[in-house]
N, C-alpha and C positions, 0 to 999 in steps of 0.2 A: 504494500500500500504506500501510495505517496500523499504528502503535504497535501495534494489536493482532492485528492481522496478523503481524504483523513478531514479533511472541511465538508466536504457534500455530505459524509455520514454525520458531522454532527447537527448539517442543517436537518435533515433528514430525522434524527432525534428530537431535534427542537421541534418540527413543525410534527411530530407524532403527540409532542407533550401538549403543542397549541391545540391540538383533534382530542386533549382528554387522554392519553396512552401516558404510559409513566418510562418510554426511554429503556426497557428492562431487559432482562437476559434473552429472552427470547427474539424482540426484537435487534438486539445488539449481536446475536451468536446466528439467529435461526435467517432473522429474513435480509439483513447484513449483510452477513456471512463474516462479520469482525474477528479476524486470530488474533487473541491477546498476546500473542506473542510475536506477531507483525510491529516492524520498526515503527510507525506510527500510530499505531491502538493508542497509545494514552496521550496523545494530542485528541483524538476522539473525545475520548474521556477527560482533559482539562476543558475543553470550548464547552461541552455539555454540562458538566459542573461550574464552568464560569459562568457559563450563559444564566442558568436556572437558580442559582446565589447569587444574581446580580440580575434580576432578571425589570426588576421595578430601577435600579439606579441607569441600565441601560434606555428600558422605554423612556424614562425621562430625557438622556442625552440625544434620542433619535429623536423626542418629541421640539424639541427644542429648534430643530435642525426638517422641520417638514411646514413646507409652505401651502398651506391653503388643506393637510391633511390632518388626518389624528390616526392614534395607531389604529384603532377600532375599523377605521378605513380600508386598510393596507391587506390586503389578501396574505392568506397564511404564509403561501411559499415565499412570500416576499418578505414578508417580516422574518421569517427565519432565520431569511440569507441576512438582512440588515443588521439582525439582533447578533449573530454570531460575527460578522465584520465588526461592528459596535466592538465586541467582547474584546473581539482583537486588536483594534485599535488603542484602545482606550486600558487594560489591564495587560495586555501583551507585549504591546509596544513594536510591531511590525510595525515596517514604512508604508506607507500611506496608497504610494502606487501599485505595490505588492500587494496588501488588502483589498481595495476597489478594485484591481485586475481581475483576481479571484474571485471576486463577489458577484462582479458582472456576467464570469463564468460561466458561474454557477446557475445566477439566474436563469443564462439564455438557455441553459438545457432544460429549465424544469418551470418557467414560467411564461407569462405572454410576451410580446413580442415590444410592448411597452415599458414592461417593465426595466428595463436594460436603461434607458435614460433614467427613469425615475430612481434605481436604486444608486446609479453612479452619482444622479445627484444630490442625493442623500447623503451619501458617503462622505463625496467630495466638499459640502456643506460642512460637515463633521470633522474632517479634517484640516480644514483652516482654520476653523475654531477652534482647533485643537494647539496650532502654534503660536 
């Protein structure tokens, strides 16, 4: 598994927890297919546990950072990807172009065809703020 792998599974945990699912062994071993013994299983597992202990201090940073939305707006798979970039930005300390790259990704395989501006500009929102 790589770095970016190791990102879509935790979007993919997040937005199971956003459906009500709790992120669990089954999901993580059965429909995954995560080896915890794969060089990036516990980046999985820090963005998942970042994400979900921090999960009210993040909504607020992306709330902050959304014009004319609110989260409740924001379609699940997209809040996922923003929450887990958020995580990274902000408690991880990746570079800013590295995170939004990846986020954007991420989005374009698993959301609409919109949302690809909308999360970059989010992101990129977040990140000047940030300096």
């Amino acid at each position: 598994m790589n770095r970016r792998t190791a990102r879509e599974d935790a979007v993919k945990l997040i937005y199971e927890m956003e459906m009500g699912g709790d992120g669990g062994e089954d999901t993580r071993f059965g429909v995954l297919e995560i080896d915890p013994n794969e060089e990036e299983a516990d980046y999985v597992e820090r963005l998942y546990q970042g994400v979900t202990e921090n999960v009210d201090q993040i909504d607020a940073i992306l709330s902050d950072h959304l014009t004319g939305w609110t989260i409740e707006r924001i379609s699940k798979v997209d809040l996922a990807v923003l929450r887990v970039a958020a995580y990274e930005l902000k408690y991880v300390g990746l570079p800013a172009s590295v995170v939004i790259n990846e986020a954007v990704e991420i989005v374009d395989r698993y959301s609409t065809d919109k949302a690809r501006a909308f999360v970059n500009g989010v992101l990129g929102a977040l990140s000047r703020a940030e300096k």
